[in-house]
ZAMARGU-4260 file (C-alpha; in steps of 0.2 Angstrom, whole numbers, plus 5000, padded with zeros to 4 digits):
<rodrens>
0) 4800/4822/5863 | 4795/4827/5881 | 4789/4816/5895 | 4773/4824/5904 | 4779/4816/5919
5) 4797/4812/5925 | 4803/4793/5920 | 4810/4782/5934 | 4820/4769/5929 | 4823/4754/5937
10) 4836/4757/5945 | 4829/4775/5952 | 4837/4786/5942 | 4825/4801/5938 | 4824/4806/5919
15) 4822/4824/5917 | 4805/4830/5909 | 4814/4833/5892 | 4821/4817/5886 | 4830/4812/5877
20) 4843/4826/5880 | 4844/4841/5868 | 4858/4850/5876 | 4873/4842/5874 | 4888/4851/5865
25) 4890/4847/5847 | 4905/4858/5843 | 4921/4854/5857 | 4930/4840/5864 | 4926/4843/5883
30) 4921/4824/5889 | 4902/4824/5891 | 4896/4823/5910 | 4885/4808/5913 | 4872/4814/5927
35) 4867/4801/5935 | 4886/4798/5944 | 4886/4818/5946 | 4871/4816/5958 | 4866/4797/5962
40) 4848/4792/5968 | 4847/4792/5987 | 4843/4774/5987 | 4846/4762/5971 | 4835/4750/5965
45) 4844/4732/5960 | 4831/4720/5958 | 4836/4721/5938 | 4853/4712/5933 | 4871/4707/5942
50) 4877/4726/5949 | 4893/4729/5942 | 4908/4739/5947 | 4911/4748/5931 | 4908/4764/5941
55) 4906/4772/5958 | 4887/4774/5954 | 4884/4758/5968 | 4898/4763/5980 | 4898/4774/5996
60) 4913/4771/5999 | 4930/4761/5997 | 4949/4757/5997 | 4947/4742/5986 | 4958/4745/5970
65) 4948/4745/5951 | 4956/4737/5938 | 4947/4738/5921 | 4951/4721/5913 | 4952/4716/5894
70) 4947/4700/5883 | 4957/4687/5875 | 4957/4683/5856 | 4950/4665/5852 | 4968/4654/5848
75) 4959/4651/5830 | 4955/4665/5826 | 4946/4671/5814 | 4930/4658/5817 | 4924/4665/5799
80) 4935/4671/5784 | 4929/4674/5764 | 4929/4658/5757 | 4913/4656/5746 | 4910/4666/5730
85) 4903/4677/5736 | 4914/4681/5750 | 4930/4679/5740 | 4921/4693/5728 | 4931/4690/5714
90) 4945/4690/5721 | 4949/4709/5724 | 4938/4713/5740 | 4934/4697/5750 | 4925/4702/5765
95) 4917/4687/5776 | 4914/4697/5793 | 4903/4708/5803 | 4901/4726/5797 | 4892/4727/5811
100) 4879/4715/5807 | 4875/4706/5821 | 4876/4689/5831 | 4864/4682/5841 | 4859/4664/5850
105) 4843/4659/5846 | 4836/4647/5857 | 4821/4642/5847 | 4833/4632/5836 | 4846/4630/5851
110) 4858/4640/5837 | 4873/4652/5837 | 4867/4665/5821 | 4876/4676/5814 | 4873/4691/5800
115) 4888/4697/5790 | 4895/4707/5775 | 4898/4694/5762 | 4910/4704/5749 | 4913/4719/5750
120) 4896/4731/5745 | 4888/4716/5741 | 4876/4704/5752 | 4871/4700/5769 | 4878/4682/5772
125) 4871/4670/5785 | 4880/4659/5796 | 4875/4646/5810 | 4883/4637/5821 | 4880/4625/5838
130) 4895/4632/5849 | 4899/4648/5842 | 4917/4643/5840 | 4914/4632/5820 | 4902/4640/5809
135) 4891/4632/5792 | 4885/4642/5779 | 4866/4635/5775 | 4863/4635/5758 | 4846/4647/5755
140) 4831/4649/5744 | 4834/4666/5742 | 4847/4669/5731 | 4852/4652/5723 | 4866/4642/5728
145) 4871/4657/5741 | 4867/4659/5757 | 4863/4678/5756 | 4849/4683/5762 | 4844/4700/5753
150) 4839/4696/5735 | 4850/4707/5724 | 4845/4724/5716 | 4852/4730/5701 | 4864/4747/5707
155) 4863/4743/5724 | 4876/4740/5735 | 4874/4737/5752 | 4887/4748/5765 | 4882/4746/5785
160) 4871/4735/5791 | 4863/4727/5808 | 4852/4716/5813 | 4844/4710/5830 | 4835/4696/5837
165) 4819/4702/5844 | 4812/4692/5863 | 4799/4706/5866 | 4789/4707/5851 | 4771/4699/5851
170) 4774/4698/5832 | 4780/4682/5826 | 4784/4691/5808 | 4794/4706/5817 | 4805/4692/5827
175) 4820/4698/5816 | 4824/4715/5812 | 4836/4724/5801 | 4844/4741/5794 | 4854/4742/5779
180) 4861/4757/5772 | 4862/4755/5753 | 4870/4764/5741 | 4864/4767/5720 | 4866/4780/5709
185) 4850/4789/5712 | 4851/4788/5731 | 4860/4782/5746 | 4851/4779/5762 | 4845/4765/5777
190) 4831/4753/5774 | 4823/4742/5788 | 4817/4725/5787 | 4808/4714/5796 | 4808/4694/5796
195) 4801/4677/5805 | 4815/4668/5804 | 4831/4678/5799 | 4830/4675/5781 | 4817/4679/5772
200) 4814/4699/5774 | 4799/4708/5771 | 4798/4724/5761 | 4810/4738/5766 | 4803/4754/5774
205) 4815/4769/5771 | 4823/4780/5786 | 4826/4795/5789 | 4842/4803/5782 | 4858/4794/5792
210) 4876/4791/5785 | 4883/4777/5781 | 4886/4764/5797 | 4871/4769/5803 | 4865/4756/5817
215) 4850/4753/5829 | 4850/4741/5848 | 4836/4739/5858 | 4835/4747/5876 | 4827/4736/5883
220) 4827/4742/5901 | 4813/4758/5892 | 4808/4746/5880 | 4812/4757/5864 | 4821/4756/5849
225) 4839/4767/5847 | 4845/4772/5829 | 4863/4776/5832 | 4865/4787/5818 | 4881/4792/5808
230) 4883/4811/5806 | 4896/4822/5806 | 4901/4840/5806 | 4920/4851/5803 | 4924/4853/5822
235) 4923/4836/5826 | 4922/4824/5811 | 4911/4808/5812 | 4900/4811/5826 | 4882/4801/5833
240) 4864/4807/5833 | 4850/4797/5842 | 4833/4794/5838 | 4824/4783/5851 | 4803/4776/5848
245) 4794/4762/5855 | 4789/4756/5836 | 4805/4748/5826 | 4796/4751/5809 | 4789/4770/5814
250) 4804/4775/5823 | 4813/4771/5808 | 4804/4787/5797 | 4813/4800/5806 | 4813/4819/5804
255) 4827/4830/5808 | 4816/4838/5823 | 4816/4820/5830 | 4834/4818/5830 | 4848/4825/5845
260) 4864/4827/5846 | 4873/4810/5855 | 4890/4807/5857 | 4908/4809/5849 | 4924/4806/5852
265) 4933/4820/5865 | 4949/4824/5874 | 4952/4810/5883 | 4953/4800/5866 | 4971/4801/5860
270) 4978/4800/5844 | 4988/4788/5840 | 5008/4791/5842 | 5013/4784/5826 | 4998/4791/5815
275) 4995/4807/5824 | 4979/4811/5818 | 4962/4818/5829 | 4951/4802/5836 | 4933/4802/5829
280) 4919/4792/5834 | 4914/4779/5819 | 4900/4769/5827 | 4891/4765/5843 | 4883/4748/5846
285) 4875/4745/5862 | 4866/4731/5873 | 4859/4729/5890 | 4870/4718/5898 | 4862/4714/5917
290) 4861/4729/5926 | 4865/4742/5912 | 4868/4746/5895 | 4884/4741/5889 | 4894/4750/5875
295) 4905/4747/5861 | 4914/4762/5855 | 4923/4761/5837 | 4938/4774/5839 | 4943/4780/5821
300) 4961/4785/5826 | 4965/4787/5805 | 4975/4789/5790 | 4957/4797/5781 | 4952/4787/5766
305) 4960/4794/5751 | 4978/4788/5759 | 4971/4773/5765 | 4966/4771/5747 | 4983/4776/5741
310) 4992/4764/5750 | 4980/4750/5752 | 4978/4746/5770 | 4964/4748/5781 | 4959/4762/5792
315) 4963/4759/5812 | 4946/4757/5821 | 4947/4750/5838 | 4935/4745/5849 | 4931/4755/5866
320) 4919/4751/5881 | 4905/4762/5889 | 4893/4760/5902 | 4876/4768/5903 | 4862/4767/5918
325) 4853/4779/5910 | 4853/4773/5892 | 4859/4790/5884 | 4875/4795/5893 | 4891/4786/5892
330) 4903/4783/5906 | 4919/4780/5897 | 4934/4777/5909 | 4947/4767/5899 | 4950/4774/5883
335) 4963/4761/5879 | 4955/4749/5865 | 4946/4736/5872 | 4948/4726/5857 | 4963/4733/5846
340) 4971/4732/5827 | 4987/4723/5829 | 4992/4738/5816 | 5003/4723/5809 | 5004/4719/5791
345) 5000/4702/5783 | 4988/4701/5801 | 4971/4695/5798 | 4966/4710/5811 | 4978/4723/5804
350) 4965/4736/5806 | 4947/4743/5804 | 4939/4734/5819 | 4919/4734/5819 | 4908/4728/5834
355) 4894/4715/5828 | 4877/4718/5832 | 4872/4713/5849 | 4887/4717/5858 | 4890/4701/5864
360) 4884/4684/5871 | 4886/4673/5888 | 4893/4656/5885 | 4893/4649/5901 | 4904/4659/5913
365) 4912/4668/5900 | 4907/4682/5888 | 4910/4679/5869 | 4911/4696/5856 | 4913/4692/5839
370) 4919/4709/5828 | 4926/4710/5811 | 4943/4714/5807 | 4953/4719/5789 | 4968/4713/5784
375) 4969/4725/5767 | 4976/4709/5758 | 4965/4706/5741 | 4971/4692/5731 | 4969/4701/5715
380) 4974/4720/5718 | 4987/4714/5729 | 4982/4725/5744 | 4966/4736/5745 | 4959/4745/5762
385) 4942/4737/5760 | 4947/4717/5755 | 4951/4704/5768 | 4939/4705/5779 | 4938/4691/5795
390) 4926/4685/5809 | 4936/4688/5827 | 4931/4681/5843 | 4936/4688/5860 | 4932/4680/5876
395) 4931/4689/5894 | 4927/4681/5908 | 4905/4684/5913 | 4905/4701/5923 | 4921/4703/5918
400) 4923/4721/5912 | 4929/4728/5931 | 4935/4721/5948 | 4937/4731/5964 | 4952/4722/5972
405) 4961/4720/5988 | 4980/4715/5993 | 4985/4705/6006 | 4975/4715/6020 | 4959/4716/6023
410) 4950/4727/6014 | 4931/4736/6011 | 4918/4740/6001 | 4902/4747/6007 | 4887/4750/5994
415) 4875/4767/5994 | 4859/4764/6002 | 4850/4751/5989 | 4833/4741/5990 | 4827/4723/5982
420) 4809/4718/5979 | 4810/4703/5973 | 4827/4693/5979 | 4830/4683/5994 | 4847/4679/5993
425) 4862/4684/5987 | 4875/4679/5975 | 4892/4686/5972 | 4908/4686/5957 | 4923/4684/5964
430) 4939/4677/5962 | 4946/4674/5980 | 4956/4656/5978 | 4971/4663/5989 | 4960/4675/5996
435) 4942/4678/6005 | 4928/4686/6005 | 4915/4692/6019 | 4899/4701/6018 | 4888/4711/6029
440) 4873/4719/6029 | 4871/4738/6037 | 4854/4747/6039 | 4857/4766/6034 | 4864/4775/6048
445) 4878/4761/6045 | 4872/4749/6060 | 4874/4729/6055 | 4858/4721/6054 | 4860/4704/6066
450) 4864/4691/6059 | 4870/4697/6043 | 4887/4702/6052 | 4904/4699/6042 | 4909/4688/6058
455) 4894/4678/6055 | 4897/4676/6035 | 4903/4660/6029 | 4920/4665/6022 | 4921/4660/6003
460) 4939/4657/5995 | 4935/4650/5976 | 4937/4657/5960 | 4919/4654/5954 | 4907/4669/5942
465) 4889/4664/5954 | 4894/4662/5972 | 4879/4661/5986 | 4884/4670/6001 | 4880/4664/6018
470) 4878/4667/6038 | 4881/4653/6050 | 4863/4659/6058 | 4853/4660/6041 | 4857/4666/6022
475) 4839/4670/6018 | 4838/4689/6015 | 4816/4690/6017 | 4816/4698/6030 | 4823/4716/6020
480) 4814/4714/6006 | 4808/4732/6004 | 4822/4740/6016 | 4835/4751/6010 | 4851/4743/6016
485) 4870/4743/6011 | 4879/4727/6009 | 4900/4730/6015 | 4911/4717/6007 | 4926/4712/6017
490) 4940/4707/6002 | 4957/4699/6006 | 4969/4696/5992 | 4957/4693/5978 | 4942/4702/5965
495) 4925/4704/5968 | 4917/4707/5950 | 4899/4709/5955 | 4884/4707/5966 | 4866/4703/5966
500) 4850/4698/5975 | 4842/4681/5966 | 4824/4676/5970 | 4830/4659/5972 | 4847/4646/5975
505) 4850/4644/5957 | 4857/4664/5955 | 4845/4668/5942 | 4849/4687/5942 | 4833/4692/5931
510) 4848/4703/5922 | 4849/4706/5904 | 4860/4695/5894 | 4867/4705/5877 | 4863/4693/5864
515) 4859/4677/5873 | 4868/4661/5875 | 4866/4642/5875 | 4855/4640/5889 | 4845/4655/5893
520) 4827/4656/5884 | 4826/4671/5881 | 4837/4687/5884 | 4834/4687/5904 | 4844/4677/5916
525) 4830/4667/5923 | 4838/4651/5925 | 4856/4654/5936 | 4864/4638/5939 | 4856/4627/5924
530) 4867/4639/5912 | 4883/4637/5922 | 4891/4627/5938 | 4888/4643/5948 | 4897/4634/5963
535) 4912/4625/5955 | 4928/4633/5950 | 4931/4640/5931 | 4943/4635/5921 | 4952/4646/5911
540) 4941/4662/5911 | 4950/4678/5904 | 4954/4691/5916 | 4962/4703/5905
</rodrens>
């Protein structure tokens, strides 16, 4: 597909004419650039989301230190393990847990939903739950006594799946939406659904040709619909494709012209020590999250199949973090597992980690993904690589993916030249407890603009995730609505997670958040401070 004109996004990065990208190299394991950091926009837009400091997209320039930070497992782990008849599967394969799938808050029904694998190649389970920590299995109509949700077909098995919660669509029947790749003796492929309430499912639509693990997300920043498609080829193994359309259902019919070449694993991504085999990309799942599309990576770091079959423990997927402003290319800079197999046996999370649909949700002023885990333990066989499978839960503080961080002296940030339309005042992350932070405002050729000067700014020492900045002479930011500007942050012994401009005092960043939370009526932060006590102290958020 080309665009006749060049796309803007809303943050002002310029799509080239052909988009998405067909030129991307399918065949080594040089890391792929990502453009937009290569050769910013000359002003950047940030009236969409909190502005996070994943990368140095929003920074001219800096000593302030980046630490990448990483989540905590949930004490009581895992929230969800096989424990019905259907999950326990007979015995030999009990699987109760995202095979990617998906999890989602609803606010309709003020509900924490989840989609899972319920026994391994069997059903789609449904779970729901009010504080997405203790979950119920409703009892449905569709399949007696179960609370599956895909009636049964004789010979088919179901393999990947995902789902998604839908805030856009006018189409109260296309609310929910789902891909399943199904496996029978006369043919193996994806299949897409739609539903009103999560349960019952229209008739499926068949894709275009995919592998198994196949997956879609919704960008919602360009309003269209990704299928992250499974492929593979001898150089580099398991590989993605991407197919992008404004139309879940059309989009789904693919042909091979309609398809590029994506991502896959590369240099950077190192075997594992002990294993020693070369890293391959399994799956990506993605989300907009604020200000840009957040990724979750599954690594495959091995033993291939037919040892993990041999031996009866799962394969090592691990879960790694991208970022994306533009919604095609990935900015990977850690490449340690953001959430990793413990690698342990007789551990509920031994191995073969999986993202859930929907990356992840905000609960308050901390972030909450849920991802499925094997242990290989089967009551029956003993041990098998595809039985014991669990629902984890890892918690990171909100924003908390980056910090730019100061020592004991004073330090700096200053911003590129960005714009807001729409804001009026502005809100900050930031853990300064034993510290403080400042903030000024500079017109472009670096000049403060009086009386946003750092001696003027009230000095703020809390540990809090939605801070409002002031200035002793005036905190309200009208006057520059529509100006190019840079903001410099003055840091002394503490973190500044990120920044924003909110139309109003509650710190509503008008951001997207992933797959919702308790709180927020849709998947846009338009309510700030009725979420979360912006201006008190948290307690016990995960910094890494």
């Amino acid at each position: 597909m080309e665009n006749s004109e060049k796309e803007i996004l809303y943050n002002g990065i310029r799509l080239p004419e052909e988009w998405p990208p067909r030129n991307l190299c399918d065949t080594t394991l040089s890391p792929i650039s990502v453009p937009y950091l290569e050769n910013p926009p000359t002003v950047i837009y940030i009236d969409k989301g909190r502005q996070l400091f994943v990368d140095d997209f929003l920074i001219e320039n800096t000593n302030l230190k980046r630490d990448f930070h990483k989540p905590r497992l949930y004490e009581e782990n895992p929230v969800l393990k096989p424990e019905t008849q259907l999950e326990i599967n007979n015995g030999k394969y009990p699987v109760a847990s995202p095979f990617n799938d998906g999890v989602f808050y609803d606010a309709e029904d003020q509900l924490f939903k989840m989609w899972y694998h319920a026994g391994w190649f069997d059903g789609v389970g449904y779970a729901i739950s009010e504080d997405g920590l203790h979950w119920n299995r409703p009892m449905l109509d569709v399949a007696p006594a179960t609370n599956r949700v895909l009636p049964v077909r004789e010979g088919y098995r179901r393999d990947g799946a995902a789902v998604w919660l839908d805030h856009q669509t006018d189409d109260p029947n296309q609310r929910f939406k789902m891909f399943v790749y199904f496996r029978s003796p006369d043919w193996s492929g994806g299949e897409v659904y739609t539903s009103f309430d999560g349960i019952h499912w229209g008739k499926p639509v068949r894709t275009g040709p995919c592998g198994d693990n196949t997956t879609f997300f919704y960008n919602a920043f360009r309003k269209k619909w990704v299928y992250s498609i499974r492929t593979s080829n001898r150089t580099l193994g398991r590989t993605r494709s991407y197919r992008e359309h404004e139309d879940f259902i059309k989009g789904a019919s693919w042909k091979k012209e309609d398809v590029v070449f994506w991502a896959r694993a590369d240099e950077l991504d190192q075997a594992d020590p002990d294993l020693g085999y070369s890293p391959q990309l399994y799956d990506v799942n993605a989300v907009a999250y604020e200000s840009l599309l957040l990724g979750l990576f599954a690594i495959f770091k091995g033993p291939p199949n037919e040892l993990c079959a041999i031996g009866g423990f799962p394969k090592i997927n691990e879960l790694v973090l991208g970022y994306s402003r533009d919604g095609f290319h990935w900015h990977r800079p850690v490449r340690s597992p953001f959430i990793a197999a413990s690698r342990k046996e007789g551990r509920w999370n031994r191995g073969y980690i999986h993202a859930a649909g929907g990356g992840c949700l905000v609960v308050n002023d901390k972030i909450y993904f849920y991802f499925g885990a094997w242990s290989g333990e089967s009551p029956t066989l003993g041990r098998h690589m595809y039985a014991g499978g669990t629902t984890g839960l890892a918690i990171l503080r909100r924003d908390g993916f980056a910090s730019m961080n100061a020592g004991l002296s004073t330090e700096s940030l200053t911003t590129r030249p960005v714009i807001f339309n729409k804001g009026k005042h502005l809100f900050v992350n930031t853990n300064t407890k034993n510290g403080m932070l400042q903030v000024e405002i500079l017109d472009n050729q670096g000049n403060v603009i009086e009386p946003y000067s750092h001696i003027n700014c009230v000095p703020i020492s809390k540990d809090t995730t939605c801070q409002l900045v002031r200035w002793k002479k005036g905190e309200d930011l009208s006057s520059l609505v529509g100006k190019s500007v840079k903001f410099r942050f003055y840091l002394t012994n503490g973190q500044l997670y990120s920044f924003w401009v909110s139309p109003d005092l509650t710190g509503a960043s008008d951001g997207y958040v992933a797959a919702g939370g308790p709180g927020f009526s849709t998947a846009i932060d338009t309510v700030g401070t009725s979420v979360s006590n912006c201006r008190t102290s948290i307690k016990g958020a995960a910094n890494g």
